[in-house]
N, C-alpha and C positions, 0 to 999 in steps of 0.2 A: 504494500500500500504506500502512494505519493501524498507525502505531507504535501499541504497546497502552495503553491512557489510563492505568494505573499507571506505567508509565514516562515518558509525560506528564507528570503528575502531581508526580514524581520530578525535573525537569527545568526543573519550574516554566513549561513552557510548552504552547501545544494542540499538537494532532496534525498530524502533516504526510501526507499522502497524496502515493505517490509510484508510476507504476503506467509502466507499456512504452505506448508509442503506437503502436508498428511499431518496422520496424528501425535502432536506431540511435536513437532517441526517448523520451525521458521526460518525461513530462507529471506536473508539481505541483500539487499545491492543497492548499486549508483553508483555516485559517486566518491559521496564518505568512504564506502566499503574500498574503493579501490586507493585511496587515498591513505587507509589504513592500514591495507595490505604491504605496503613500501617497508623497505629494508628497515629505516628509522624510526617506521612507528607499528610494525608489525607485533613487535614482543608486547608492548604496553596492550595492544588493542586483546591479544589471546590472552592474556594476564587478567584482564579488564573483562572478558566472556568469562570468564573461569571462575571470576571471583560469583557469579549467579551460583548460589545452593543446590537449584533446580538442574541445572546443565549437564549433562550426562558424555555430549562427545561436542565435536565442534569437527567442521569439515571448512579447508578454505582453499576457495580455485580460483589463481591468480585469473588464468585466462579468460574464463568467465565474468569476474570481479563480482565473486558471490560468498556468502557466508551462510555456512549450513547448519543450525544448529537445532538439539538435539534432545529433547529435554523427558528424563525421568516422570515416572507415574507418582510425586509428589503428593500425598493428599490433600485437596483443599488449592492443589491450583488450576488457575484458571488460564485463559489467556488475555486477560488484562492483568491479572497478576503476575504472569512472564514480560507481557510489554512492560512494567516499570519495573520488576527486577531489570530487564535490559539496559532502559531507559537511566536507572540511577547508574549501573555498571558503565555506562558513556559520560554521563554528568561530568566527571571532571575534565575529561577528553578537550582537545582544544576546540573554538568554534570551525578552524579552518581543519580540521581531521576527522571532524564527523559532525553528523546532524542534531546535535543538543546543546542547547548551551544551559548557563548554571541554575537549569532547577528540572522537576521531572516531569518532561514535557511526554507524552503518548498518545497515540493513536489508535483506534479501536479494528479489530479488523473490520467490519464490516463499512464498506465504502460508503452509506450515508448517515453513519457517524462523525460527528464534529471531534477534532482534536481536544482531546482532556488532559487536566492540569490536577495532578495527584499530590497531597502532601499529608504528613502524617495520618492518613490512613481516608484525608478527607478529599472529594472530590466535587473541581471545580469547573466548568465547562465555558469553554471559550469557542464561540463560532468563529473571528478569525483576526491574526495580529500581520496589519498592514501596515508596510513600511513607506512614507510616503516621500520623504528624502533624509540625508543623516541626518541623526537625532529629532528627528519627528514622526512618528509612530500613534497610529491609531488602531485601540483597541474596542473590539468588537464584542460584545455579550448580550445575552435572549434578556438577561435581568438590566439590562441598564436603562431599560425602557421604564423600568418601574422606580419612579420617585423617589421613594423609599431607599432602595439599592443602588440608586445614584447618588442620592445626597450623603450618605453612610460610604462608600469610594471615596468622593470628593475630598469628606471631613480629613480621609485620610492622608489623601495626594495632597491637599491642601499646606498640611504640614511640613512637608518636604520644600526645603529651597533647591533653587537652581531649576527647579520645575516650573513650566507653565501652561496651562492643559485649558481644553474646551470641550462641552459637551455637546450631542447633536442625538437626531435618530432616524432610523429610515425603516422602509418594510422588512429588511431581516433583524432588526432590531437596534439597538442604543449601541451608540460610541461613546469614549471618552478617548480625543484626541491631545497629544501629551506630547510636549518638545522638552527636550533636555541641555541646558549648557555645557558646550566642547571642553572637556577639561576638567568639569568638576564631578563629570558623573557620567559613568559606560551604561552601556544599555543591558549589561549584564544586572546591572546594581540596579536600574528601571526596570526589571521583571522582575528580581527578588520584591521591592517595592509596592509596585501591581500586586503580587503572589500573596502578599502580606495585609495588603487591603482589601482583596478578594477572600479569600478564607476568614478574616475577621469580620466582614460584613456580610458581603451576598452567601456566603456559604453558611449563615447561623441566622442571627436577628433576622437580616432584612429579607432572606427570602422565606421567613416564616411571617412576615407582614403581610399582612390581611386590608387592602386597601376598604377604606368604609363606603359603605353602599349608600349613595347620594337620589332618596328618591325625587325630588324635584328635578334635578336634571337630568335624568331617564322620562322624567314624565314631560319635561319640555323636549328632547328628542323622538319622543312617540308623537308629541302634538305635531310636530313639522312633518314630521313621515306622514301622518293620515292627514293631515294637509296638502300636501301633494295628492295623494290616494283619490281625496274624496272629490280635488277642484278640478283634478286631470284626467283620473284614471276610471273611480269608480265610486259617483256621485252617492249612492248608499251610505257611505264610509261616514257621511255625516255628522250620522248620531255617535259616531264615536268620538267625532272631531267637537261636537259639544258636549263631549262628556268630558276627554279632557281638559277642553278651554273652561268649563264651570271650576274642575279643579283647580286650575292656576291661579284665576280668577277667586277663590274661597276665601280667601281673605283681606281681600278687597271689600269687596260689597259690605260687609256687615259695618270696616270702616269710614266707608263712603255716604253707607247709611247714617252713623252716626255725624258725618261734616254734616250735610245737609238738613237735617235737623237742629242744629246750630245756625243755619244759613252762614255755613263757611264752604268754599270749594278746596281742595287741597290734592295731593297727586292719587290718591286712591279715589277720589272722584273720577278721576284722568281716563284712571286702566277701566274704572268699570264699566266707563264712557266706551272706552274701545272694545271693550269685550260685547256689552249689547248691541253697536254697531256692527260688528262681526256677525253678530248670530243673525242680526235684521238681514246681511248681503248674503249669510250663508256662504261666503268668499272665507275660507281660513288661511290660505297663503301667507298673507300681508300680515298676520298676526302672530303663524306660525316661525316665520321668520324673526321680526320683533323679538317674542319673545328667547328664540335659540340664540339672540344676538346677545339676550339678556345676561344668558348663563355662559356664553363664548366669551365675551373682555374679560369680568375678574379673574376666569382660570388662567385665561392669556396674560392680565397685570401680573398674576400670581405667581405664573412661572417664571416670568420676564425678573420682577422682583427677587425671587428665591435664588436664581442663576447668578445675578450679578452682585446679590449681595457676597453669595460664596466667594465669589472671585476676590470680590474685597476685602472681604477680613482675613483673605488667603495672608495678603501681608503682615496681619498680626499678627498670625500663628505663626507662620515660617520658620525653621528650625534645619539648620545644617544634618545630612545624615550622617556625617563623622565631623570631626575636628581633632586639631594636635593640639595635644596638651605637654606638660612639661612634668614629670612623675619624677620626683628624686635623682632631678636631672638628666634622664633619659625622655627628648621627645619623640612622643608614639603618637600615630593617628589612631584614634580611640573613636566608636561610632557611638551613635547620640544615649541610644539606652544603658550605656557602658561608663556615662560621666556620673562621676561622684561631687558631692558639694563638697568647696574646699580644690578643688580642681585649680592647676593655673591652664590657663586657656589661652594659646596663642592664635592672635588672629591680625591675619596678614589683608594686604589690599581683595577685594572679591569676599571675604567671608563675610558670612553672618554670625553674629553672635546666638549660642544655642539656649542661654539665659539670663536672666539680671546679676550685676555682680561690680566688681568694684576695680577698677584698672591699677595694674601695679607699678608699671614702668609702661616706654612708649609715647607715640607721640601721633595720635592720626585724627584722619577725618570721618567723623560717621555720619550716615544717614540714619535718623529714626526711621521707622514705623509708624509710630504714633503721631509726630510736629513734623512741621514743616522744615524744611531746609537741613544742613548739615551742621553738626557740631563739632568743632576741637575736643579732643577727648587725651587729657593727662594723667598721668601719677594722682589719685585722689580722687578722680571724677566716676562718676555711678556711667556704667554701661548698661542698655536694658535689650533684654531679649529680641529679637529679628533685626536687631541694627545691622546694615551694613556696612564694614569700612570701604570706604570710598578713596582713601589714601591714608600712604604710612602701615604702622605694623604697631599694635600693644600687647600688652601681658595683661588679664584679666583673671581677677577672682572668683569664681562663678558660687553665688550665693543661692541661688532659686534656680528650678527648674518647674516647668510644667505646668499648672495648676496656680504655681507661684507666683507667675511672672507680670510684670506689670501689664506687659502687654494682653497676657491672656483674660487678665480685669477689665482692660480696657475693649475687647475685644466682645467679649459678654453683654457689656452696655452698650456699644453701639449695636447689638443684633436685637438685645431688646428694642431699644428704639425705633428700629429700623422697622419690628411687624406690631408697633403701638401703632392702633386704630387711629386714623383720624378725622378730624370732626366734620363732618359732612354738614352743618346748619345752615353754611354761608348758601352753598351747591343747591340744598333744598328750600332755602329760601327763594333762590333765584327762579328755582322750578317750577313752588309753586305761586310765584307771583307771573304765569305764563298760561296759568291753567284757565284763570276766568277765560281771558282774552281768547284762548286757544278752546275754548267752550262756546264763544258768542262764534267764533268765523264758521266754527262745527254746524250752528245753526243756519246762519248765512248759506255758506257749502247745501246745505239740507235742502232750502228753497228751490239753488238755484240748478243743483245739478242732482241730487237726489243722494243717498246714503253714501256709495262711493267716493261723491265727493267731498261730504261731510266728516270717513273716515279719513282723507287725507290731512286734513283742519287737526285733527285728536292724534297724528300719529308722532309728529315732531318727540326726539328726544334731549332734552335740553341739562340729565342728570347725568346718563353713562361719559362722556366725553369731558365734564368738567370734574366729576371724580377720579377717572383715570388721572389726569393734571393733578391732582390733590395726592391724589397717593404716590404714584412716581416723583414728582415734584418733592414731596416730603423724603423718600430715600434718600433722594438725589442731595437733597439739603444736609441730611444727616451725614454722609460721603465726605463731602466737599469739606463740613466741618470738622470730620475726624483728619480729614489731611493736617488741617491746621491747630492740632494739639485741642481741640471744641466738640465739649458733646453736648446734644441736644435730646432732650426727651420727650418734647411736649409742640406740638405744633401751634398749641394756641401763644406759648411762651414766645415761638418767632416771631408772629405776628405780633403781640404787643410789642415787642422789640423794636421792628419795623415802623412802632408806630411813633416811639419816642424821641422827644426833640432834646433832651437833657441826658448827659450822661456824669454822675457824681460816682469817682473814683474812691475806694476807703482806704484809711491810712493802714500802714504797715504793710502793704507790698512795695516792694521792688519794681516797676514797669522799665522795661527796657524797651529802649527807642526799635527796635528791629534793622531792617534795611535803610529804611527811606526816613530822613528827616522829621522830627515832631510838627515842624511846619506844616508838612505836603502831605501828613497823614492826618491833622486837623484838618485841610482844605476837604481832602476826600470824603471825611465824615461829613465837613458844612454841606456836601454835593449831595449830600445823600442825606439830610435835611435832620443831623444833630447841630442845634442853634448853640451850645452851651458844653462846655467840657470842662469838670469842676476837679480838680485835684491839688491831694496838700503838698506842701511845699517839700520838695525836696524827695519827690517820690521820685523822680527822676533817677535810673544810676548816673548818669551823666550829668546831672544837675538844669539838664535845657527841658525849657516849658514849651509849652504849646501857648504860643499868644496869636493866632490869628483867626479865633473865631469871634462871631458879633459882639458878643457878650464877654469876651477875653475869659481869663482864666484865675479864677480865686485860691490863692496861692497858702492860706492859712486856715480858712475856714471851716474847711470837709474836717476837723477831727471831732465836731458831734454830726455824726453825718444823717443819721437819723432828723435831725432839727436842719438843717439844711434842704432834706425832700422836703419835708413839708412845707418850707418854706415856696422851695419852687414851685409846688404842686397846689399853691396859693395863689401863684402868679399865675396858674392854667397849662405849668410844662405836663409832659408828661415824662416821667421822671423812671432810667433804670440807673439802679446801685451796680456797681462791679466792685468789687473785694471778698474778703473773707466774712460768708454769709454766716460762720457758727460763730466766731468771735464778736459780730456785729448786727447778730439779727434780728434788733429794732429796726435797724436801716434796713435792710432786707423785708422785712414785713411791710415796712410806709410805704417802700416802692412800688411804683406800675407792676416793672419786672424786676429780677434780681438775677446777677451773676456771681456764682461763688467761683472765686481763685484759689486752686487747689493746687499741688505737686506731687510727684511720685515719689513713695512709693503710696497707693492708695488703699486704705484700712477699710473707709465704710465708702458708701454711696455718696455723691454731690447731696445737700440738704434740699435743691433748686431744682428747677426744670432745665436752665443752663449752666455750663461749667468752663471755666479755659483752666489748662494744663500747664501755659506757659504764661508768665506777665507781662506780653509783648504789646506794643500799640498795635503789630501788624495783627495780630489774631484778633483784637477787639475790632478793628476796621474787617477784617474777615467775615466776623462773628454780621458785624452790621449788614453789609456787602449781601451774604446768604439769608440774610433773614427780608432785606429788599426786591433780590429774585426771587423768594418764594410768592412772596405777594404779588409781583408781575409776572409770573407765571400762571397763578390764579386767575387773576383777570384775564389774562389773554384766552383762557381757557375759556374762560365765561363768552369770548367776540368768534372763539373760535367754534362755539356751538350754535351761538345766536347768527353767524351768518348763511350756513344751509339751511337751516328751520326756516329763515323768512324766505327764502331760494322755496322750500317747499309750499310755504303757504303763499307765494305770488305764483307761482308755477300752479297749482294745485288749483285756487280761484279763476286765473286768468288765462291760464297755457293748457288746460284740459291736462297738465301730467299725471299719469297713472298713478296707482297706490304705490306698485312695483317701484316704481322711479321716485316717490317719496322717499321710500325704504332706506331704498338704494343713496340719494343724496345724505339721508339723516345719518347712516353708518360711515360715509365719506369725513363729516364733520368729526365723528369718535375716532375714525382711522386717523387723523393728521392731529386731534389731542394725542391718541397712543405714542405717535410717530413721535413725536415734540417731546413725551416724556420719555420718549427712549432711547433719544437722542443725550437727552442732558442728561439721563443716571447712565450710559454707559463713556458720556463723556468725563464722570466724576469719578466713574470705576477707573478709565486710563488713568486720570490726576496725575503722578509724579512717575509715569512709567516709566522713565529713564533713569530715574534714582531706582526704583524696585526692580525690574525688567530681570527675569531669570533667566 
């Protein structure tokens, strides 16, 4: 049997044929085999047959370029149990001498068996490892289609530096596509890897996950099938088609019963509107669609969101798979589950740091993970987990691993963050101040064209498109701010932020100027419509203030900072606090909003909804910056829904357009919100890809 030339390929070596001679017999060839056979490497390879328990004789014919072997009546074996005695008896073999490299790859006889992956006693099935140029290789498996067993992979791959991988899927099932840095890692040590993330996940937990059964959205994929069925094929179909539009419909009406009784209109007025229009046309298409559009975005935001955030916190986990260390004066490359605390840790230009720790000699340049830009890193300076040196070479003390690590803190809170709900009031406001309006044209439509064209008036969707914006727009927010050492937990905390014209600074931090001048990063904030920037004197390391905003800068006054908001917020600011919100949270409570300034290492939770990590001007101009575009990405959402909806109800009144082409325009408006959000969170996932890039 031919292993298949992609995995060849994949392995770096030709194909080995491996087929039943009779009973008890398997006969090799190819190329391996003849490769084997050579003067130089003939003795290892019958050495290497011999060492099988099973083996009884061995027969080898140069001229042929075959191997005959021969195996005892054993009890209890099989012939997959001789394919990986084989298979491990080749293992150490070189890749260029025979067809295995270092783990125990076999093949089943039966030629529409997929190539299996054997390890202590467990087995893992690979349909196929395609090599698509050096160091990039895409692996192919039945389970990576399932959620569950991709995201449990990833968590693992994710770990690994020098990696950087992508997901996908097609009709023979999921990939996970995965390139590797020349140099820091063989493709040998990418299958151990793989092998190591496979057997821990797909082969235990995750392929005993039991996806949960979602009846709603089986029942909106049956509505659109007998939708079709009953408009096209076989008008009967009907009374099914209203049986399960009543279903969808169920909780609707009793609430829409309840608006109108009130004399209030609201969006379950809306549907139920649509739903008895429906049943008047007897037309289910237009609503079968509708609705399967319903249940199509979130899983699509949801995947889109789960994907990219993996990607992103990939670089707070990141963890070299070895490192050299310095052990009683002998340096040894030591792999990562092999490092003791107390470790000296050398790390040269290219490495990652594998934990938090403390630098002992040395002189280089690191990039965080966590903050922005690079830092000098000396004798005495804290080193933290996934930093990379970017130049130079230190000695470091490795204090924490794992669990410990700042980074792996920090990494927890933004993912929380990241799948916190957010608030849909604005979205639903806007929705349902559309509904009367979009009720009176319904009637109008009624007059003039009859049900049809009163359903086109009802159909506009003015919700899915501006909450997609809402929720990608919030990842994406979250993102941008972990770049810059900022986490955010609360979206309604950005938008207040956004909204404030005062910023009062609290004594006892340190603010470091950053890059750019305290001038040009007060202008930035006046641009972006902070009037006031109140800090006490000498917060500065440098000693230089900010004086070029309207209101200049009060250079004494912030140390009751608390009496100060309220002062401003007398004059009509709207006022947030930045400092230390547990030392000072009187000030923290007066304010709009409030930012606590925190440093690593980190014990509890931020007390606030925002937090900066570093006391820089540039992350609070960040901080500002991200909490501006969330806002204007909102709104735009809001122009980006309202202009097909009025495209539909001028077309719809005036142009005779079909319900079809309603549809069709009002999902064009949610396709270019999708598009808009998916744009900015996977522009926020690249963020400093040249500093991270494996």
């Amino acid at each position: 049997m031919r292993l298949p030339d992609d995995m060849s390929r994949a392995v770096a070596s030709p194909p080995l044929d491996v087929r039943q001679g009779g009973r008890g017999v398997l006969v090799l060839s190819g190329k391996p085999v003849e490769l084997a056979m050579k003067a130089e490497h003939r003795r290892e390879f019958v050495e290497r047959l011999f060492s099988i328990p099973e083996l009884s004789s061995l027969e080898l014919s140069r001229s042929a370029g075959q191997a005959r072997l021969r195996f005892g009546g054993h009890a209890g074996s099989t012939h997959a149990s001789l394919l990986r005695s084989l298979a491990k008896a080749m293992r150490a073999l070189k890749a260029d001498h025979i067809a295995m490299a270092d783990m125990e790859m076999i093949t089943a006889l039966s030629p529409d068996r997929p190539i299996e992956l054997w390890r202590a006693g467990t087995r893992v099935t690979f349909l196929r490892v395609k090599a698509l140029r050096p160091q990039r290789y895409r692996f192919f498996h039945r389970e990576f289609r399932d959620p569950a067993a991709r995201s449990a992979v990833l968590s693992e791959l994710m770990g690994i530096a020098y990696l950087n991988y992508q997901i996908g899927s097609g009709l023979g099932g999921g990939y996970i596509e995965v390139e590797f840095q020349s140099g820091r890692m063989t493709l040998e040590s990418l299958l151990a890897i793989m092998e190591s993330a496979l057997l821990g996940t797909v082969g235990s937990a995750a392929r005993n996950h039991v996806p949960p059964f979602h009846f709603r959205q089986h029942l909106v994929g049956t509505n659109l099938v007998l939708a079709v069925v009953s408009d096209y094929l076989f008008p009967p179909a009907r009374i099914q088609s209203i049986m399960t539009l009543w279903m969808l419909n169920a909780r609707h009406v009793p609430a829409a019963g309840r608006a109108l009784k009130d004399w209030r209109v609201n969006l379950d007025v809306l549907y139920s509107a649509i739903a008895t229009l429906t049943l008047l046309s007897l037309s289910f298409i237009a609503s079968g669609i509708m609705y399967w559009m319903f249940e199509f975005w979130p899983r699509r935001v949801k995947h889109l969101r789960e994907t990219e955030m993996t990607k992103f916190l990939a670089r707070l986990k990141r963890r070299p798979h070895s490192v050299w260390v310095d052990r009683d004066g002998t340096e040894m490359e030591v792999e990562l589950g092999h490092l003791r605390l107390g470790d000296t840790v050398i790390l040269r230009e290219g490495d990652v740091a594998p934990g938090d720790g403390l630098a002992l000699s040395g002189d280089a340049l690191v990039a965080e993970s966590w903050t922005a830009g690079v830092h000098r890193k000396q004798a005495g300076d804290a080193i933290h987990c996934s930093g990379r040196i970017a130049s130079g070479e230190t000695r470091m003390r490795l204090d924490s691993l794992g669990t410990g690590a700042v980074t792996t803190t920090l990494a927890e809170w933004h993912a929380r963050a990241m799948l916190e709900p957010v608030s849909d009031e604005r979205v639903k406001r806007l929705a349902t101040a559309t509904v009367l309006p979009a009720m009176v044209l319904a009637g109008v439509a009624l007059t003039r064209g009859g049900v049809s064209m009163a359903k086109g008036m009802v159909r506009p969707d003015y919700v899915t498109g501006p909450m997609i914006s809402r929720e990608l727009g919030w990842v994406a927010s979250v993102m941008e701010a972990a770049e810059n050492g900022i986490l955010i937990r609360n979206d309604a905390a950005l938008e207040k932020l956004a909204q404030c014209d005062c910023f009062v600074f609290g004594p006892g931090v340190a603010w470091r100027p950053g890059t750019r001048p305290p001038e040009e990063i007060g202008e930035a904030l006046k641009s972006l419509g902070v009037e006031e920037l109140l800090m006490p004197a000498g917060a500065m390391e440098n000693g230089r203030a900010i004086s070029v905003l309207s209101h200049g800068v009060a250079d004494a006054r912030p140390v009751d900072a608390g009496g100060l908001i309220k002062e401003r917020q007398y004059l009509g600011r709207q006022v947030a606090f930045i400092g230390d919100c547990v030392k000072y949270l009187d000030a923290a409570v007066q304010a709009d909003v409030s930012v606590h300034v925190s440093h690593p290492p980190f014990h509890t939770a931020p007390p606030v909804e925002l937090a900066l990590f570093e006391p820089g001007l540039d992350n609070v101009l960040a901080l500002r910056s991200i909490a501006t575009a969330y806002n204007n990405r909102l709104r735009g959402s809001f122009a980006t829904a309202l202009i097909p909806n009025l495209a539909c109800v001028v077309g719809g009144l005036y142009l005779g357009l079909p319900i079809l082409g309603v549809v069709a325009l009002t999902n064009a408006g949610t396709l270019v919100s999708y598009l808009q959000g998916e744009r900015a969170l996977r522009r926020a996932v690249a963020g400093r890809r040249g500093v991270f890039a494996d």
